[in-house]
N, C-alpha and C positions, 0 to 999 in steps of 0.2 A: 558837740560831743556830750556835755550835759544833758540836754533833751532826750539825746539818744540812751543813755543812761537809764534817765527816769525813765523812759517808754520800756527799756528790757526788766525796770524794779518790776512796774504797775505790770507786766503781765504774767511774772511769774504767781505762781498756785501759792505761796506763801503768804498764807493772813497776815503776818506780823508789821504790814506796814505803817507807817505810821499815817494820823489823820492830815498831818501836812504836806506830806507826799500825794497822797490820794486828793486833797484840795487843789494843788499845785496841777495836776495832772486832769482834773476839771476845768479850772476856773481855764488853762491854758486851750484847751479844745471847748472852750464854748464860742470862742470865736467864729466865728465861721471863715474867717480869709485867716486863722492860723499859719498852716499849712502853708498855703500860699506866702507869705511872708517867710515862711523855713525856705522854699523855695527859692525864694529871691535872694533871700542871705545867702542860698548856696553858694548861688551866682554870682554873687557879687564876694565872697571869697577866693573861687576861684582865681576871678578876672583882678583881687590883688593880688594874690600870691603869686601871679602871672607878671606883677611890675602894673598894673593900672591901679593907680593912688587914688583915682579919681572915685572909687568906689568905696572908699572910707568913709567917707559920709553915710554912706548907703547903711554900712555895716553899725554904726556909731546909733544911727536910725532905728536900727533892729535891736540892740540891747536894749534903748531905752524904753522900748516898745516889750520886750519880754522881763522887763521887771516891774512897768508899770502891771503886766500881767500876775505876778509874782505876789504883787504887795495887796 
């Protein structure tokens, strides 16, 4: 929901973003398998909130992976 978030700030017409916002929303898409890992988080939140635990890890995998992006 966060991501989703930033992606509605960065394309609105309003200059007033700030430079961290606009870094944040770089340095995050220069990845090139991004996306793909949004993806898989998808997936793998569904299939917990579905009762599969087993996918916690998965998701645990993907924060740390988008803050090591972050920082």
């Amino acid at each position: 929901k966060k991501l989703e978030k930033w992606l509605k700030e960065a394309k609105k017409p309003d200059t007033s973003l700030n430079t961290r916002k606009q870094n944040i929303k770089l340095s995050m898409t220069e990845d090139s398998c991004f996306w793909a890992h949004v993806e898989e988080a998808t997936i793998a939140c569904e299939a917990y909130n579905n009762g599969d635990e087993g996918n916690f890890e998965r998701l645990v995998e993907f924060e740390t992976y988008v803050f090591g992006l972050i920082e």
